[in-house]
C-alpha positions in Angstrom: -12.6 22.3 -17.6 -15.1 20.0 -15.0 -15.7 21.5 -11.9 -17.4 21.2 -8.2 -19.4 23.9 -7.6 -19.6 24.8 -3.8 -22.5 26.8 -4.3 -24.8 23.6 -4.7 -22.0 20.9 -3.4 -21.1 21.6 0.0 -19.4 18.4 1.0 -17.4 15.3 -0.8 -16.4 11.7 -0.2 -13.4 9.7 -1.6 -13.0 6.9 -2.1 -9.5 6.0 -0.1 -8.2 3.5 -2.8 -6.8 4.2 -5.9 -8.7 8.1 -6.3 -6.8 9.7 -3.0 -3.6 7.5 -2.2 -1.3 4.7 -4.9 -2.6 1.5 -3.6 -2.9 -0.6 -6.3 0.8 -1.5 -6.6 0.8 -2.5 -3.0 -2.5 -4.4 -3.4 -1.0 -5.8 -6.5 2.7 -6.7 -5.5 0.7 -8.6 -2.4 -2.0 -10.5 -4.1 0.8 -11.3 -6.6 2.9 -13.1 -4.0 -0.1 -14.7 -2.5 -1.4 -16.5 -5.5 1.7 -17.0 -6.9 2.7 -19.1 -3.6 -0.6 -20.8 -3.6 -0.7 -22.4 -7.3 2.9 -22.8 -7.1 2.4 -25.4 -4.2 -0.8 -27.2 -6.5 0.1 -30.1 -8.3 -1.1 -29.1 -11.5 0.5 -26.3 -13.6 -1.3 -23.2 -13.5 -0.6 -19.6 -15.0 0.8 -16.8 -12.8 -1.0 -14.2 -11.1 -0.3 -11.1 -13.8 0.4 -8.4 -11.9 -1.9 -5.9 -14.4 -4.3 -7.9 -16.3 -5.5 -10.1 -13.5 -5.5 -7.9 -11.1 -7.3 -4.9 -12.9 -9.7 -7.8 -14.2 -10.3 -9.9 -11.5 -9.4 -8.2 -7.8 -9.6 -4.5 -7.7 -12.4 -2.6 -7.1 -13.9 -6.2 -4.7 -13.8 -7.0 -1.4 -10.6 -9.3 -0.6 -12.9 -12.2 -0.6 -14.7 -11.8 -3.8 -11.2 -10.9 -5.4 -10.0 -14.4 -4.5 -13.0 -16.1 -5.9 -13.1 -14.2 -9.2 -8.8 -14.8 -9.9 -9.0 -18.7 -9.0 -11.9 -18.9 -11.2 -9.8 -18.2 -14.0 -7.7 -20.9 -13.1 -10.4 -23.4 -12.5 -9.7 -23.6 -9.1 -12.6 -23.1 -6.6 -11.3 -23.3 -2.4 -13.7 -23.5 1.1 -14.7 -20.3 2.3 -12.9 -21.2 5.5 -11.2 -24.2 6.9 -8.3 -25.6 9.3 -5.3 -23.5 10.1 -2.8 -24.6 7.2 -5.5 -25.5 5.2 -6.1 -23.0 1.9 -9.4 -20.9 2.0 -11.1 -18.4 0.4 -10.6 -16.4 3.9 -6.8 -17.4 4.5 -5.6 -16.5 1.3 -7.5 -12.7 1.7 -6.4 -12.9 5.8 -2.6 -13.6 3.7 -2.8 -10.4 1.5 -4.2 -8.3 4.1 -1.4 -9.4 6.1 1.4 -8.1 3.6 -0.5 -5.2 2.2 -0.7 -4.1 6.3 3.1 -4.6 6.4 3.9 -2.5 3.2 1.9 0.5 4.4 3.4 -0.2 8.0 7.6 -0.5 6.6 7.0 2.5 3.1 3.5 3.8 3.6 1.9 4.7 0.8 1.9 7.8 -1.9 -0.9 10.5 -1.8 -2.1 11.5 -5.5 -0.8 15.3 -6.4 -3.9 16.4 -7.7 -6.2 15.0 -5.2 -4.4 16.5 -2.4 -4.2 20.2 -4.3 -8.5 19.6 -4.8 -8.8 18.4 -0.6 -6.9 21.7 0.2 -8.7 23.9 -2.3 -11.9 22.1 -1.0 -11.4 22.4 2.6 -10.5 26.0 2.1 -13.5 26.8 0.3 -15.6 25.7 3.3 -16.2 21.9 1.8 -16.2 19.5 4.4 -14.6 16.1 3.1 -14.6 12.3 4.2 -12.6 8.9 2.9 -14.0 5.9 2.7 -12.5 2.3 2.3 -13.8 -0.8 0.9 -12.3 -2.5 3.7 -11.0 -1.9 7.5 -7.7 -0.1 5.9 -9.4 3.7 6.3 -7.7 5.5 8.4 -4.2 3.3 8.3 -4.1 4.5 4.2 -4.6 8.1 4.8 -2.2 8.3 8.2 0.0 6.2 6.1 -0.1 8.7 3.2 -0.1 12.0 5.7 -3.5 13.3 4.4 -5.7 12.4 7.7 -5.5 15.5 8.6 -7.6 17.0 5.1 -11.3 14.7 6.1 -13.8 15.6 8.6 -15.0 11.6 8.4 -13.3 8.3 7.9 -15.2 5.4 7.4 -14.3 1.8 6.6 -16.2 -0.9 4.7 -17.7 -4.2 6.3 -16.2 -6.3 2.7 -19.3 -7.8 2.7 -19.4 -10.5 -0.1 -20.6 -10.3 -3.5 -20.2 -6.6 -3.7 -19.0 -6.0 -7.3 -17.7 -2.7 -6.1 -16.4 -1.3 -2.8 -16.9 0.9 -1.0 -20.5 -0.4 -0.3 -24.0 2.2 -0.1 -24.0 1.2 3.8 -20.5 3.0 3.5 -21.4 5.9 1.4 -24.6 6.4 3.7 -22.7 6.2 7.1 -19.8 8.8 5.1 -22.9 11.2 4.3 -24.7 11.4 7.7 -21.5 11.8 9.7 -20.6 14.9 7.4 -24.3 15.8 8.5 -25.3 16.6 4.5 -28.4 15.5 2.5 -27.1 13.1 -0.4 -28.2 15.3 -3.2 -25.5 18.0 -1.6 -22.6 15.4 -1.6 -20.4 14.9 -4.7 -19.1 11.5 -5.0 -15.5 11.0 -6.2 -15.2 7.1 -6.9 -13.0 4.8 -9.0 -14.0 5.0 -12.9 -14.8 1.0 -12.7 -17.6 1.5 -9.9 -19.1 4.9 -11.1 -21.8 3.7 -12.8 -23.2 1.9 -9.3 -22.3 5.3 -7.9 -24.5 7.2 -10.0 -27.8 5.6 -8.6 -27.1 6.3 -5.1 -28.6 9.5 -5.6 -25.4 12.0 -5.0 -25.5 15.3 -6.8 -22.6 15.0 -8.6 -20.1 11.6 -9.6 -17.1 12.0 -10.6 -15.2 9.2 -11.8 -11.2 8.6 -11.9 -10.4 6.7 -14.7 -6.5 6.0 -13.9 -5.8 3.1 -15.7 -7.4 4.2 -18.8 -9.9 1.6 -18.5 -13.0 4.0 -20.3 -16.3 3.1 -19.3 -18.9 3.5 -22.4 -22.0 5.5 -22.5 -24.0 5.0 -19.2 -21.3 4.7 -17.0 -22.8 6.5 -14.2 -20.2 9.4 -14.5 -21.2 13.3 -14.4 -17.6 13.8 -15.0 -14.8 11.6 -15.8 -11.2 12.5 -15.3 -8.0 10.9 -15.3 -6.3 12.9 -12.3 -8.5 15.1 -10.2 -6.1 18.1 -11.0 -8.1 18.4 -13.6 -10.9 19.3 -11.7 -11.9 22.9 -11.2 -13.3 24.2 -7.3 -16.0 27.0 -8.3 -17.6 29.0 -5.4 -17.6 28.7 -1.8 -19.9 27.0 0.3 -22.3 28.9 1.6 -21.9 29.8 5.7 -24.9 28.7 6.8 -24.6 25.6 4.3 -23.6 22.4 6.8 
């Protein structure tokens, strides 16, 4: 069974979307509706936004920004970054999905994963110190939204700065490390399986990589270990007192 040894690991990031809380339908069911609503009202035919292929393909795993360029590309359709209100843009159609995805999480809020909340507690009760990160300013309104604040030390949201091909960004993943006060090399790394292979050269003693949709990277995906829930992750030690 893989395991996080807390003799040699004494802290761990997450990433917020899609490895510790259900997102992706949210993101998905929004995004749907948003570019559905936009081709609709274009005078040429276009496919529909699918709600798995496109949006596994083209949207997560990006900024909202770069997710918009990448889907209309498909469709040949290329838009301003920014324009006059009314006016469709590269910004109003990502201000339009943040807008619902906000409103979901504000009206249902959003599900916690079993197994990653049964490794936070084992974690945080082995001495671990833990933090979430987001690709985006959505941090702390997920995991409130999901009732897990209260199992992180540090939150920290992304800047969705463009042409990231995965979030959240090494400015992210550095702030997340020096606010849980531990050297990189100390810090396992729990990411999405898509963006584990840019996690692996940040230098983080162990990457672990959720690979939910069944998506399997191939050799040299960045991965130490690659799991498809994080109960199936094994907590090995304690951290040492003196440790953090």
């Amino acid at each position: 069974m893989p395991a996080i040894d807390l003799t040699s690991t004494t802290a761990v990031i997450f990433d917020a979307d899609g490895v510790v809380t259900d997102t992706a339908r949210a993101h998905a069911a929004a995004w749907k509706h948003v570019f559905d609503t936009f081709l609709a009202g274009r005078a040429e035919p276009y496919a529909p936004f699918d709600i798995r292929e496109d949006y596994l393909r083209h949207v997560d795993g990006r900024s909202r920004a770069d997710g918009v360029r990448a889907f209309l590309a498909t469709r040949g359709v290329h838009l301003p970054e920014d324009g006059p209100p009314g006016l469709p843009s590269v910004r109003s159609l990502a201000r339009a999905e943040e807008h619902l995805f906000a409103g979901h999480l504000a009206r249902y809020g959003v599900a916690a994963f079993p197994g990653t909340v049964g490794l936070l507690h084992e974690l945080r009760r082995r001495g671990a110190r833990t933090a979430a990160v987001s690709g985006d300013g959505d941090c702390s309104r997920i995991v409130t939204a999901a009732a897990v604040a209260h199992l992180f030390d540090v939150l920290v949201d992304g800047d969705a700065a463009p042409g990231r091909p995965c979030r959240p960004g090494p400015a992210q993943l550095r702030e997340a490390a020096r606010l849980l006060g531990a050297a990189p090399e100390r810090i396992a790394l729990v990411e999405d399986a898509a963006c584990v292979a840019e996690a692996g050269r940040r230098g983080f003693g162990l990457v672990v990589g959720v690979d939910r949709a069944g998506r399997r990277p191939g050799p040299g995906h960045g991965a130490d270990v690659l799991v498809a829930d994080l109960g199936e992750l094994k907590v090995i030690g304690r951290v040492p007192v003196n440790a953090l």
